[in-house]
KEPA-274418 format. One record per atom (N, C-alpha, C): z, y, x. Coordinates in steps of 0.05 Angstrom, whole numbers, padded with zeros to 5 digits, always signed. Layout:
N
ZYX...
% end
This chain:
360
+04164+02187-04572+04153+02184-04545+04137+02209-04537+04113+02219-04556+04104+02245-04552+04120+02261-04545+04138+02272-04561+04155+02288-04555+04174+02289-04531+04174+02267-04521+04189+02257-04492+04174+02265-04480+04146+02267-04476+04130+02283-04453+04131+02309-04452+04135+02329-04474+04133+02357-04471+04159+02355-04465+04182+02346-04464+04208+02353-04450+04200+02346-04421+04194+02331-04410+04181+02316-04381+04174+02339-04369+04162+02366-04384+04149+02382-04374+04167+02396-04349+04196+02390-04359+04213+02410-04351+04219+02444-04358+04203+02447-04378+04211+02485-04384+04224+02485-04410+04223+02470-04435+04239+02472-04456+04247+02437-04461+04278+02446-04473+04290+02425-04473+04286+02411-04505+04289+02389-04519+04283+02381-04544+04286+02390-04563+04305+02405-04565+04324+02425-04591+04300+02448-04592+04291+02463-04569+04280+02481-04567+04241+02474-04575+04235+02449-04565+04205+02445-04570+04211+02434-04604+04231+02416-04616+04236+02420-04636+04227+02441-04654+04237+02469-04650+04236+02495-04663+04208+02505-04662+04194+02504-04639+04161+02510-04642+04134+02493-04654+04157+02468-04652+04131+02450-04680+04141+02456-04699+04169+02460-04711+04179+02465-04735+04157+02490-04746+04155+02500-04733+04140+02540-04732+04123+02529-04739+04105+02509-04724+04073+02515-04735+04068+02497-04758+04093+02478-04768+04093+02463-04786+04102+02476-04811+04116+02499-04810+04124+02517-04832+04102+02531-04832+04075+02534-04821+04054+02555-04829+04036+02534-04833+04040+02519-04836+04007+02490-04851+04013+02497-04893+03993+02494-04889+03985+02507-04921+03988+02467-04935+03988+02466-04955+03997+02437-04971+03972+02433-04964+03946+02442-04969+03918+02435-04962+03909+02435-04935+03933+02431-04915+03927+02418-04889+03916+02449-04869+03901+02472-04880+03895+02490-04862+03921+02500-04849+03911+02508-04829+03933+02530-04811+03939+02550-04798+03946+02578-04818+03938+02604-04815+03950+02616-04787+03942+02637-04774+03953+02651-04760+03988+02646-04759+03989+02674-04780+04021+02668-04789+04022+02674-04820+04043+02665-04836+04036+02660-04862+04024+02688-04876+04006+02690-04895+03995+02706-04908+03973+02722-04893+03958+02710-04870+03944+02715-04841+03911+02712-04853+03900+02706-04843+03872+02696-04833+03882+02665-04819+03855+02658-04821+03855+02628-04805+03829+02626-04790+03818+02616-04770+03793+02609-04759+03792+02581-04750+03774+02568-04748+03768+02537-04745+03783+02529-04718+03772+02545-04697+03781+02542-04658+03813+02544-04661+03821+02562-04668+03856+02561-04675+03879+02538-04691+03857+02538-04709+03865+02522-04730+03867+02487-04716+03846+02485-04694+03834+02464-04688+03864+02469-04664+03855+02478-04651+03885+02477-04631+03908+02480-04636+03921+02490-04665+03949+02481-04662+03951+02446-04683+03926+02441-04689+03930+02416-04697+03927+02401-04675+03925+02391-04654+03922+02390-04626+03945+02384-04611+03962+02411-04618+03994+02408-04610+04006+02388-04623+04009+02393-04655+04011+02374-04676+04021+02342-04668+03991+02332-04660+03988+02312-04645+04002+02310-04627+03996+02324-04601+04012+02327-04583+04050+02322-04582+04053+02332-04597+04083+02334-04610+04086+02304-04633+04070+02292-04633+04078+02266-04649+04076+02273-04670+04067+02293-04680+04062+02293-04711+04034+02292-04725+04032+02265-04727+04004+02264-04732+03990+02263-04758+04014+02259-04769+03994+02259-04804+03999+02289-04814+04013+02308-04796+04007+02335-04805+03974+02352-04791+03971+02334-04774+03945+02337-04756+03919+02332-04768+03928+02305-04789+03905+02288-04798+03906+02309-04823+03922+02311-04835+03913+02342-04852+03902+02362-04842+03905+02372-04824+03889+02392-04808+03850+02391-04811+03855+02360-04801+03821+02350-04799+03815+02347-04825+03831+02334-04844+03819+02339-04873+03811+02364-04885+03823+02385-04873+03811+02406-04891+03787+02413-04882+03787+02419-04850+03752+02417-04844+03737+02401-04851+03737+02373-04854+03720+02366-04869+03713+02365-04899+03738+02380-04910+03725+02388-04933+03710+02415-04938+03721+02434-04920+03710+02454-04913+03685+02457-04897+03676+02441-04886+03649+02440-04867+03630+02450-04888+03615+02475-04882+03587+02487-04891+03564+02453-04890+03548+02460-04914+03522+02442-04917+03518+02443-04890+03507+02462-04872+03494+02466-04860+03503+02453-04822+03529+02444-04824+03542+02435-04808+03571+02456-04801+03563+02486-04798+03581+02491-04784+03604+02503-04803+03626+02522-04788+03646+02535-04803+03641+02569-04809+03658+02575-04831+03658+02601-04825+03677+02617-04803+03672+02640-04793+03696+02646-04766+03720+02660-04791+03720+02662-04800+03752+02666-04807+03758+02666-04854+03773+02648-04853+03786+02653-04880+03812+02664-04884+03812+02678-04902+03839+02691-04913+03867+02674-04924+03877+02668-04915+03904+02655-04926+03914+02672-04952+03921+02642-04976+03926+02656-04993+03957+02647-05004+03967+02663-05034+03986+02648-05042+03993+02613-05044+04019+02607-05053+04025+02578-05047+04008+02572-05089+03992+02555-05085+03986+02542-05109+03951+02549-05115+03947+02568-05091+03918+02574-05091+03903+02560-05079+03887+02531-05084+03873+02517-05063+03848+02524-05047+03837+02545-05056+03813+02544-05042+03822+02576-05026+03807+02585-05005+03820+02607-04982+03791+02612-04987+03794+02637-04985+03769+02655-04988+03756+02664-04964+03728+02662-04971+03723+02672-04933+03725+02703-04929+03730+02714-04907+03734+02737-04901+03707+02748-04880+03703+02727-04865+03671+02729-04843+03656+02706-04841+03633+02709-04853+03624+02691-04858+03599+02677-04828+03607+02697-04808+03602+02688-04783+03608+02659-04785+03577+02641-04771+03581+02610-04764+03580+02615-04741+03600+02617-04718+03600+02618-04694+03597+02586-04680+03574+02581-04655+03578+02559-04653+03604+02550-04633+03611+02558-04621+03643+02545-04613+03665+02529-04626+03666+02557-04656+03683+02549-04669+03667+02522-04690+03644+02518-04687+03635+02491-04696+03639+02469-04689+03638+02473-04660+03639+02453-04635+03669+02443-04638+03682+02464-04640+03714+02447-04623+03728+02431-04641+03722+02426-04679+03727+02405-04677+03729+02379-04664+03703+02369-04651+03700+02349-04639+03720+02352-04621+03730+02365-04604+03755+02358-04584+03775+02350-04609+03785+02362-04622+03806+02362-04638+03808+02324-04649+03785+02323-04658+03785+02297-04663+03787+02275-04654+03770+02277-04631+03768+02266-04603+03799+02264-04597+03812+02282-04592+03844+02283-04583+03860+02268-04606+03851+02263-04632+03874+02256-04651+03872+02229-04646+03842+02218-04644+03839+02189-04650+03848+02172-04613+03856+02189-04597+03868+02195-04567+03904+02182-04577+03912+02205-04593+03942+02200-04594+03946+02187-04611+03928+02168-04632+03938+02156-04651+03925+02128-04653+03913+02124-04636+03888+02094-04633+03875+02090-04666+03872+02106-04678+03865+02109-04713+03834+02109-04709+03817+02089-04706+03791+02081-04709+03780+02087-04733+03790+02080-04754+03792+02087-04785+03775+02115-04788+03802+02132-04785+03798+02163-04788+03774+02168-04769+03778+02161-04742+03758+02170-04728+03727+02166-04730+03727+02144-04754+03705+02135-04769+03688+02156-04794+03716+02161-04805+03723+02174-04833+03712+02198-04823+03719+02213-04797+03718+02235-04796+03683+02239-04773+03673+02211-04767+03656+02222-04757+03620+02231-04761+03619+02231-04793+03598+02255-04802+03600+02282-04802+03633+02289-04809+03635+02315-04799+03629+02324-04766+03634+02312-04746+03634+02319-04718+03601+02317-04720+03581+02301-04726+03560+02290-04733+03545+02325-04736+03556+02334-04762+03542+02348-04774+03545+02377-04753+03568+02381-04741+03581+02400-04725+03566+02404-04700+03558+02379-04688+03539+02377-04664+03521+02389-04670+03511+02373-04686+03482+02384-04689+03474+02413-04701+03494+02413-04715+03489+02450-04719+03494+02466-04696+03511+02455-04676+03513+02466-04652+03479+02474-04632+03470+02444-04631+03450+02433-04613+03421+02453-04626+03423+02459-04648+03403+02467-04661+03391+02510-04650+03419+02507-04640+03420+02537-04624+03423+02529-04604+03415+02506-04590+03413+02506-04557+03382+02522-04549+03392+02538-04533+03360+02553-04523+03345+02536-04505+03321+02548-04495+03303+02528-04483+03312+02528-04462+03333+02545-04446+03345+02546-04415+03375+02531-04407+03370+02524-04434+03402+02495-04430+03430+02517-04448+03430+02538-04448+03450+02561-04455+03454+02555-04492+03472+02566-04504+03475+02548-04530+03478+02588-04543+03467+02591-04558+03464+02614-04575+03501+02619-04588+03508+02637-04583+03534+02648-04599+03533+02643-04634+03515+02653-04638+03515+02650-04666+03483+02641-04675+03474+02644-04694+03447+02637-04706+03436+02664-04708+03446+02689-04716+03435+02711-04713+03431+02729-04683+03441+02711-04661+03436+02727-04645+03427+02710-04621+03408+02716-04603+03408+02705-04577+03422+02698-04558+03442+02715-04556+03468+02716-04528+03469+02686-04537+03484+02680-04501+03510+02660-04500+03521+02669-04488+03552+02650-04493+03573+02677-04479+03587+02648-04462+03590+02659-04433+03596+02639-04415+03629+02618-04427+03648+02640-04440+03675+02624-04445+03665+02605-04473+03652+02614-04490+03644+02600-04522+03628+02577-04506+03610+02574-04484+03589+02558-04476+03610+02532-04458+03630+02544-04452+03647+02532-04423+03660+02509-04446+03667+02516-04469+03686+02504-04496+03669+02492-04497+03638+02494-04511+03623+02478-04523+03619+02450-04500+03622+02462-04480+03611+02439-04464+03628+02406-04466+03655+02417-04465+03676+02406-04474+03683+02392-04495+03669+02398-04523+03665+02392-04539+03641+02368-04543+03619+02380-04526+03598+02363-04528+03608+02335-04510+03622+02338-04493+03639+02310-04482+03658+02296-04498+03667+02306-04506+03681+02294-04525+03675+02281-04563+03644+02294-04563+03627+02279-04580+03619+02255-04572+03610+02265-04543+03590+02236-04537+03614+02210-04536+03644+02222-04531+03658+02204-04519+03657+02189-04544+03663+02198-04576+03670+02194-04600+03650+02176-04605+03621+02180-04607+03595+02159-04603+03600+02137-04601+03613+02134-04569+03618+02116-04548+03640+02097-04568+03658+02108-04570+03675+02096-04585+03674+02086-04608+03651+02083-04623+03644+02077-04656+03619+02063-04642+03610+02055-04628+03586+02042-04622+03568+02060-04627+03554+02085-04631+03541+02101-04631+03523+02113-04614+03492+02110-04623+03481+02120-04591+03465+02146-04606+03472+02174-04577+03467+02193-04583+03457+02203-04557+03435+02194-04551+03426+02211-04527+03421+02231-04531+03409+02237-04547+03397+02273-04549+03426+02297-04542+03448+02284-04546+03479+02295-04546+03479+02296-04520+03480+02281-04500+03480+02267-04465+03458+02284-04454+03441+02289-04469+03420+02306-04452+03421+02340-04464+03427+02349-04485+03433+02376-04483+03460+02380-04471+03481+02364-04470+03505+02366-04448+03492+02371-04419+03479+02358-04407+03467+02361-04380+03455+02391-04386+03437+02395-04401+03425+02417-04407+03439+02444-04403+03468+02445-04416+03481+02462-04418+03490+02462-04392+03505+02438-04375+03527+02433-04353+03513+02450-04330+03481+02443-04332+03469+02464-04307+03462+02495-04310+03463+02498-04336+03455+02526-04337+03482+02543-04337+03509+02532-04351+03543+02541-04339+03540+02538-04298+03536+02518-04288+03535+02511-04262+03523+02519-04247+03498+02529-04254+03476+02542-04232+03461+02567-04250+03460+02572-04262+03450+02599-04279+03468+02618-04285+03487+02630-04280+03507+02643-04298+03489+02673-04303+03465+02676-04290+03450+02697-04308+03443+02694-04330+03443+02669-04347+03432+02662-04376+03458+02673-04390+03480+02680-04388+03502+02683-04400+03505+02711-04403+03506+02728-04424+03514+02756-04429+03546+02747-04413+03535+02781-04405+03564+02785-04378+03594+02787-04397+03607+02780-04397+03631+02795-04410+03656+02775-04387+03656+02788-04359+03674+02788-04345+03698+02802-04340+03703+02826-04353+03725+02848-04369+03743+02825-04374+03739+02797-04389+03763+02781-04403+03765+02765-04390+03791+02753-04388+03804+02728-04366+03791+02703-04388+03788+02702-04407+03771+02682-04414+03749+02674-04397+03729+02690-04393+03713+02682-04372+03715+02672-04349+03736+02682-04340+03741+02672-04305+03754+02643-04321+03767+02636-04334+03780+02609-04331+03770+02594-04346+03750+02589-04372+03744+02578-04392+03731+02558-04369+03711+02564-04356+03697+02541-04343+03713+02514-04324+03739+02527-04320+03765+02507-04315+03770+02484-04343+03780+02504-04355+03796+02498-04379+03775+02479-04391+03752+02490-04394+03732+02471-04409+03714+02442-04394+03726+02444-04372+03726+02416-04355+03695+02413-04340+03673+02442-04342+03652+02448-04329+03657+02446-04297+03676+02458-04287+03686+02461-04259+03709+02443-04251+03706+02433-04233+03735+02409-04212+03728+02421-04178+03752+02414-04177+03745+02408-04142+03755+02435-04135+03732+02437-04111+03732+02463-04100+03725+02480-04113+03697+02471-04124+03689+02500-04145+03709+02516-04164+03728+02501-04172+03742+02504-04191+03774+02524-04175+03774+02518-04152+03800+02528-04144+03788+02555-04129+03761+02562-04123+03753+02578-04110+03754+02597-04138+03738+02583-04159+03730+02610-04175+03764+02621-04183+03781+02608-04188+03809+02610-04194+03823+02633-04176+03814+02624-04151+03835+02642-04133+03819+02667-04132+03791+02673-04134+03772+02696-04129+03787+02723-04151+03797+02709-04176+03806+02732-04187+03828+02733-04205+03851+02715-04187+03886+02715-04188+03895+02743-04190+03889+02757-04177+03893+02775-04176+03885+02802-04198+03865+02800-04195+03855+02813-04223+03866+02816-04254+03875+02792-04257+03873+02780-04282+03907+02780-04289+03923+02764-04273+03949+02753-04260+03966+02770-04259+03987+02785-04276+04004+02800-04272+04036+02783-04267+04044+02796-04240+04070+02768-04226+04088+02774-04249+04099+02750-04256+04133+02751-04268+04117+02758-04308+04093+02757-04306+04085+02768-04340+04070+02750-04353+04051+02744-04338+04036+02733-04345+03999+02737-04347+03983+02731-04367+03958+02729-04361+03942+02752-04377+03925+02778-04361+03910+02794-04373+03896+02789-04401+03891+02794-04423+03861+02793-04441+03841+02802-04420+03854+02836-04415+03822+02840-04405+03830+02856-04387+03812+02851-04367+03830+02865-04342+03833+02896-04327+03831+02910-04353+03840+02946-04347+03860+02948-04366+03874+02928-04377+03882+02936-04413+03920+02923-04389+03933+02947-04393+03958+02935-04389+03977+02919-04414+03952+02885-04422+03974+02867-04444+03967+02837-04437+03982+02829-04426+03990+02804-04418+03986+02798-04450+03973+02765-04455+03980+02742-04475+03988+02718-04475+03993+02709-04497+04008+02675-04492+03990+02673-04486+03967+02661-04506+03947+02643-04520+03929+02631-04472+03927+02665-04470+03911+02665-04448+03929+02649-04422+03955+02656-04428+03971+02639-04406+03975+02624-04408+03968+02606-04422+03993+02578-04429+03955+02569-04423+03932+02578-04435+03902+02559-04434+03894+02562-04397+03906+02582-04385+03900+02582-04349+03925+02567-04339+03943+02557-04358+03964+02537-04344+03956+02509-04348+03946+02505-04371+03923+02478-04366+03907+02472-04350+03883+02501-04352+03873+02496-04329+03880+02489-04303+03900+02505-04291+03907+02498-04267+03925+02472-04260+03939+02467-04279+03944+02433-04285+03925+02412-04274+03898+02427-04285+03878+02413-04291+03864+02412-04256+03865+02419-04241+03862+02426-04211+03883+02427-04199+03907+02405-04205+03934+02402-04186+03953+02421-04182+03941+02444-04191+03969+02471-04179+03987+02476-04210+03999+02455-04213+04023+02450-04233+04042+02463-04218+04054+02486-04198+04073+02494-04197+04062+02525-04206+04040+02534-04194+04025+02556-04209+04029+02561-04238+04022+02531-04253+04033+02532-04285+04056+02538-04301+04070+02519-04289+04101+02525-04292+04113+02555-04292+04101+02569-04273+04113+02589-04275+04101+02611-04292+04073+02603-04299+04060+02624-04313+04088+02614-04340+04081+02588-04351+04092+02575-04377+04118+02592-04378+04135+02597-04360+04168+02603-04354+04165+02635-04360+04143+02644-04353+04142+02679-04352+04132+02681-04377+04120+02677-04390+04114+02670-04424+04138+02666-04438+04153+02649-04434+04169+02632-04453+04199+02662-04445+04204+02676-04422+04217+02695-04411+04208+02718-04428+04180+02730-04439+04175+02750-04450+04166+02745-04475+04159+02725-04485+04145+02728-04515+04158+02707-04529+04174+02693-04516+04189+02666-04543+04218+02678-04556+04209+02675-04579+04233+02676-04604+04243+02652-04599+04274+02650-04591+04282+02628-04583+04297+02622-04614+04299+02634-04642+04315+02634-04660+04291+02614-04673+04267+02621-04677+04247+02603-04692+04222+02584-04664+04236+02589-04645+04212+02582-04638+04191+02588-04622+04182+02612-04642+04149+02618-04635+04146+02636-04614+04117+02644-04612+04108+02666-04590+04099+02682-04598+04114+02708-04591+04090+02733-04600+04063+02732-04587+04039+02743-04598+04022+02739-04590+04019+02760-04564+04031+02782-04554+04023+02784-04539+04049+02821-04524+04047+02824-04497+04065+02836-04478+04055+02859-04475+04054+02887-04484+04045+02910-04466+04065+02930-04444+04055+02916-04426+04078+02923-04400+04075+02950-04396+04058+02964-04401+04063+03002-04399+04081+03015-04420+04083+02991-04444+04109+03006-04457+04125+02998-04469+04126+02975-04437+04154+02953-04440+04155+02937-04468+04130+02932-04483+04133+02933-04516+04120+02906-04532+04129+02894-04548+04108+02875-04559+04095+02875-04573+04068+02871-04569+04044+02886-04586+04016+02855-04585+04013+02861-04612+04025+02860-04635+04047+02854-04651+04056+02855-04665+04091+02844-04678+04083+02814-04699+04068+02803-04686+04056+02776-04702+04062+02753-04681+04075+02728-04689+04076+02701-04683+04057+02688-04684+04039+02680-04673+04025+02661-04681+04016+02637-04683+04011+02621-04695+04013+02592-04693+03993+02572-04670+03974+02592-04654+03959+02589-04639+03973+02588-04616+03978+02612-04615+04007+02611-04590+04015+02591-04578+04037+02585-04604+04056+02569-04600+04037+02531-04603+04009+02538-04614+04004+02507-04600+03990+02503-04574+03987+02527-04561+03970+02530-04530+03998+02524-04515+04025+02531-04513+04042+02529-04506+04044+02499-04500+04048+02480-04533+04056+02463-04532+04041+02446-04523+04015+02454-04519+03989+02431-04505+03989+02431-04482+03999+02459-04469+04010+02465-04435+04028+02442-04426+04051+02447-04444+04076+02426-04437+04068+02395-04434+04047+02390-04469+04034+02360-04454+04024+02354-04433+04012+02373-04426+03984+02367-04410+04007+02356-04379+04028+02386-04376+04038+02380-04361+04066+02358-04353+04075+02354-04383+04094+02322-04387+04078+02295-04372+04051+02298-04380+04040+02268-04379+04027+02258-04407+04026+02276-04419+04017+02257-04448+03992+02249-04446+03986+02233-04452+03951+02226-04449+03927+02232-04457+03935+02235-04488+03914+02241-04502+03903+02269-04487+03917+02286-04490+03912+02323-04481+03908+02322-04453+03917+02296-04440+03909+02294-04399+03877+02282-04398+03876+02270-04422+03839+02263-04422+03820+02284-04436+03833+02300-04456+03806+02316-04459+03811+02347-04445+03833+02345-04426+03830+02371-04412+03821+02367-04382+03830+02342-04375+03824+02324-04353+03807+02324-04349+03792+02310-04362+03760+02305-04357+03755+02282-04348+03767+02266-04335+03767+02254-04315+03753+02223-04331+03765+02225-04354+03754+02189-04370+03732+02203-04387+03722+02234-04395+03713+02233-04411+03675+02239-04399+03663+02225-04426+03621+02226-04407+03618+02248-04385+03611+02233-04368+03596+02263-04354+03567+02263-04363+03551+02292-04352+03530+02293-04361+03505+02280-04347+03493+02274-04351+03461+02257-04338+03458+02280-04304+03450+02261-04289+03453+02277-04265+03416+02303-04271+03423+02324-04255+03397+02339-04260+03381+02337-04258+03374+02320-04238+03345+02317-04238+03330+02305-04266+03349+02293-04280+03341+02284-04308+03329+02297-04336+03334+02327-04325+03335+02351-04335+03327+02367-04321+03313+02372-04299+03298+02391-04280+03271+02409-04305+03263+02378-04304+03236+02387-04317+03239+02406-04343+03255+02410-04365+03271+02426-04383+03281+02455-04368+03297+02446-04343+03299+02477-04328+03277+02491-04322+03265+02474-04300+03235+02491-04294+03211+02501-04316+03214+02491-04342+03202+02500-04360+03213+02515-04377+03243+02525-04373+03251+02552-04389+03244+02577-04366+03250+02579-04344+03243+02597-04321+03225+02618-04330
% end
């Protein structure tokens, strides 16, 4: 049935979405992680999104491995490290390579999970797995600054508006998890509000890094923005970012279109009704970067010299792709936590005024 919705999508036909879960299912390690591409690096946010697809794609006990390894991997301290080294087949433990605890990549479990126990009604697991989200929050919440903004890392002050736009997302989809186990977590409900106004009405608390189309769309994608706000900030810099017939900037002086970035602004805009906008970004992707022999997506287009750059597949890719296709089939699970629409909103402001006016 999953899989009946990414065909629904209309851009790849079964044989063909076949071949791109096969891809990210030939790069899952027996210990459930899931590298880049084999013999790669891995990072938690990646790792967390092609298990996502996983699901998405009806394969869920390769998913539920996914979540097992983070929780065996989760730091004492709650969070992850940003990247381990993929190793040979028979080596169980992956070595870290950066031992950066970025909080994003702490946070987005909780979507990931949130979305599994979505496509699989598995209360169980979602049980099983919720001291790790537990521990992940709160290592998150623990770098919330006094202005509602959530610290990048523990060594540094910045927040960075696209890592903050994710977290927010994440923090909805904790409280939703709460909600769902009988769990009461206000302190979660009120640094969500915390954050929702300082993304919403502060964007001076955020180190600038508007150069990357992450920024312009994360606050879509991460379900901070609907409505008008959301189609205004969208259309303000289509152009910018938006190269016709290619696809979606990294950064917008750099002539290289990426999947990862086009297929996550085709959700978004899913996500604000302009599903014909999507489709075509999805079609101009799948036209320049899909290996139609395995599958996958190169990670990325450099149109000044006609060339694909880097010469790496990645398994990220190819699950941003396939979360596009749900989102846009109809599948549910991935239409509620990109949606937004069933999942907590945050405490209205004034509930949180007094917190604003006292970071000022």
């Amino acid at each position: 049935m999953t899989a009946a919705h990414l065909v629904a999508a209309g851009l790849l036909d079964a044989p063909g979405i076949a071949r791109t879960v096969g891809g990210i299912r030939a790069l899952q390690r027996p210990d459930g992680a899931i590298p880049w591409f084999a013999g790669d690096k891995l990072d938690p946010w990646d790792h967390v999104e092609s298990a996502m697809a996983l699901d998405a794609a009806g394969e869920h006990e390769a998913a539920r491995r996914a979540y097992l390894w983070l929780a065996r991997t989760q730091n004492a301290d709650g969070s992850w490290f940003a990247n381990y080294a993929d190793t040979p087949n028979g080596v169980s433990v992956l070595a870290v390579t950066d031992k950066t605890r970025e909080t994003n990549f702490s946070a987005y479990p909780a979507v990931g999970v949130y979305h599994h126990y979505l496509a699989t009604a598995d209360r169980r697991f979602l049980a099983e797995l919720w001291p790790t989200v537990v521990a992940a929050i709160e290592f998150v919440l623990r770098h919330q600054r006094a202005d509602g903004a959530i610290r990048w890392n523990p060594d540094s002050d910045e927040a960075l508006l696209s890592g903050s736009s994710s977290m927010y997302q994440a923090l909805r989809c904790a409280v939703a998890t709460a909600t769902a186990l009988g769990e009461n977590q206000p302190g979660w409900e009120l640094a969500l509000s915390r954050l929702g106004h300082a993304l919403t009405s502060h964007p001076e608390r955020f180190t600038p890094k508007d150069r990357y189309s992450m920024d312009w769309y994360y606050p879509v994608l991460g379900t901070v923005l609907r409505d008008e706000a959301a189609r205004r900030r969208i259309d303000e810099d289509w152009d910018r970012f938006v190269v016709p017939s290619l696809g979606v900037r990294c950064v917008d002086d750099h002539p290289w279109v990426t999947g990862g970035e086009s297929c996550e602004l085709a959700i978004a805009l899913w996500a604000i009704g302009r599903e014909r906008q999507a489709r075509r970004l999805l079609a101009d992707i799948s036209t320049q970067l899909r290996d139609e022999e395995d599958g996958m997506y190169w990670t990325g287009y450099v149109f000044a010299d006609l060339a694909i750059w880097p010469r790496e597949k990645t398994s990220w890719t190819a699950g941003s792709m396939l979360l596009a296709l749900a989102a846009l089939g109809g599948e549910p699970a991935t239409r509620a936590v990109f949606g937004g629409e069933s999942l907590p909103m945050p405490l209205p402001v004034e509930c949180v005024a007094e917190s604003c006016v006292s970071a000022r």
